[in-house]
N, C-alpha and C positions, 0 to 999 in steps of 0.2 A: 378611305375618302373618295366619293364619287362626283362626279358634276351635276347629279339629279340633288345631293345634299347642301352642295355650295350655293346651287338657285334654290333650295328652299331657304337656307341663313339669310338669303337678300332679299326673298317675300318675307322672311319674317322681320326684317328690321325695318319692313315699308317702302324700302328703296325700289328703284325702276327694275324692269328685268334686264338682264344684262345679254346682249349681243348674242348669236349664235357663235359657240364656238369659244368664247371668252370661258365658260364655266370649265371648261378640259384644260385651258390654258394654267387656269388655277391649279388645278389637280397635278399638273405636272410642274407647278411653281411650287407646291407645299413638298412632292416626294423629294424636288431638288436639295429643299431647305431642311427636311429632316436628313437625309441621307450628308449632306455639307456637315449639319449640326454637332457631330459625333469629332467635327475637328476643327472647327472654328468656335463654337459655343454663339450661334447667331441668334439665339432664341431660348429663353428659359425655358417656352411652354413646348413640349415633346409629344401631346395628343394633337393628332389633324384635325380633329372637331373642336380644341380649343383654340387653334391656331386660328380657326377659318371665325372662330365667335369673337375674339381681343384682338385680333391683327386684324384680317382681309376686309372684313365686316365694314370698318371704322376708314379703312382707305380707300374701299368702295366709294363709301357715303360721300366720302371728298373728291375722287375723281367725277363723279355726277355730279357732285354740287359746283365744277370749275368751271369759270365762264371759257366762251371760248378762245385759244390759243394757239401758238405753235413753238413757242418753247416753253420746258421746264428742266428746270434744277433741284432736283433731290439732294438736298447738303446733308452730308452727312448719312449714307442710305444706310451704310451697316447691311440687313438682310434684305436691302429692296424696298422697304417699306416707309414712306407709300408710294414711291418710284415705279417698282413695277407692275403692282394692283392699276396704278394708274398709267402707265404705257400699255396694259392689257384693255382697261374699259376705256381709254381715250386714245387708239391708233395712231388720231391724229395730231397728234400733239409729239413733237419730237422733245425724248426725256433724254437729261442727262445727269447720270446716277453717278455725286460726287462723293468718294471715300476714300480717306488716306491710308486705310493701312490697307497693303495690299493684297493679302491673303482672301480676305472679303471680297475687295474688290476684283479676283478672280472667280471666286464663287458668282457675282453680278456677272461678269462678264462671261459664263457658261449657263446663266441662267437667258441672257437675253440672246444667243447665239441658238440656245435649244429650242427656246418660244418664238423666236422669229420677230423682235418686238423691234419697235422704230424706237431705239434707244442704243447710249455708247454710254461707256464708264469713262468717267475720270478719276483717275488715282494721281491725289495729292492733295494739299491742303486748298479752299478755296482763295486763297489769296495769291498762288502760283497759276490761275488761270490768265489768260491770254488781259493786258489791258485793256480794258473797255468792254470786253465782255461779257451782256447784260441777258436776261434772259423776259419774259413775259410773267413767270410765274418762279416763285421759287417757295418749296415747300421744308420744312422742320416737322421733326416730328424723336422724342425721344433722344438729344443729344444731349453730351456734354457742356458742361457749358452753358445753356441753354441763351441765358442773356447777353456774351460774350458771340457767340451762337449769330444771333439776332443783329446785334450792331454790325457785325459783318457780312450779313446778310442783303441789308439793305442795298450796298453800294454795286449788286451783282441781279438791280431789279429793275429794267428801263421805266423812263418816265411813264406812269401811266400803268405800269404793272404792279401784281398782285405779289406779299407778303403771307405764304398760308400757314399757321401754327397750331400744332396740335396739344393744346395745355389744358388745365383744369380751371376753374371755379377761383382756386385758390391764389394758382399764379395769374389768372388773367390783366389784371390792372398792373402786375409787377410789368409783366413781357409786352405791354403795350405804352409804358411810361420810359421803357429803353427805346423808342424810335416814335417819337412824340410826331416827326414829322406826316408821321402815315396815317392817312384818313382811315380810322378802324369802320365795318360794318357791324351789323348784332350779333354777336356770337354765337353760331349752329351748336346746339345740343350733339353732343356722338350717342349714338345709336349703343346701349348696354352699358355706357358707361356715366355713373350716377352723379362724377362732378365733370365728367369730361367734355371738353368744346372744342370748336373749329373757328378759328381767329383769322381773318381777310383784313387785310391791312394792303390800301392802295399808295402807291407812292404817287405822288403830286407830279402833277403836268409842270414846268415851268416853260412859259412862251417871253 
């Protein structure tokens, strides 16, 4: 896997080009996750060409598509994903990659120490986070739970911030009728994947 092949998977999905520098970043995020893989089990997919078309691709598309911010919460990151695709294409934006079991969550924590990324790990469940503790963005993508997931979700997204979820076609109306409060926008298509969507759900201002 090269960085000359990661910018072409992002010409090919139409997406913007990405940053100087970002495309190596990848390359040394994907050797991490294969090399981790063999003892965590972080990833089904074991080709770095498939890695970079079902994973990077799709979290790509969602770091570019964020408005602008400066926090985020990856709940639930597991391999990173889409936490650190998006501390690599949005620097600016401080992530913070939540994961309870903490085997993973060292594997994140050598991942973002090697890339150099404006990002910290939290290991533990999101309801042990600090009281009041809100963030601007807070992304889902492949958890347990999903809808369980979501309602507790909510309460870790300051007024006015964004809700991002990565579901299909199929769950859409389900994972949007758990938190009826949130102003949904139209659902982004994912880039190769044939039901798959990108879900923004704003939480309400209250004055």
């Amino acid at each position: 896997m090269t960085a000359a092949e990661i910018e072409r998977a992002v010409e090919a999905a139409g997406l913007k080009p990405l940053k100087p520098g970002a495309a190596d970043l990848f390359v040394q995020y994907v050797e991490l996750l294969l090399r981790w893989n063999a003892r965590l089990n972080l990833t089904a997919i074991r080709e770095p060409s498939m890695i970079v078309q079902r994973h990077l691709v799709e979290c790509i598309q969602c770091a570019q598509a964020l408005p602008a911010a400066e926090s985020l919460l990856d709940f639930g990151s597991g391999a990173g994903l889409p936490g650190i695709p998006i501390a690599i294409v949005r620097p600016e934006i401080a992530v913070t990659l939540g994961e309870s079991q903490g085997r993973k969550a060292g594997f994140l924590r050598e991942v973002v120490r090697v890339l150099g990324l404006n990002a910290q790990v939290f290991t533990g469940r999101i309801e042990k986070m600090a009281a009041g503790q809100t963030f601007d963005v807070l992304t889902l993508r492949a958890v347990d739970r999903m809808h369980e997931a979501v309602q507790m979700a909510t309460a870790r997204i300051r007024a006015g911030g964004l809700l991002v979820l990565f579901a299909t076609v199929a769950t859409e109306n389900g994972l949007k009728d758990t938190v009826p409060s949130l102003t949904w926008e139209a659902p982004i298509p994912l880039f190769g994947m044939e039901t798959g969507v990108l879900l923004f759900g704003r939480k309400e201002c209250f004055t």
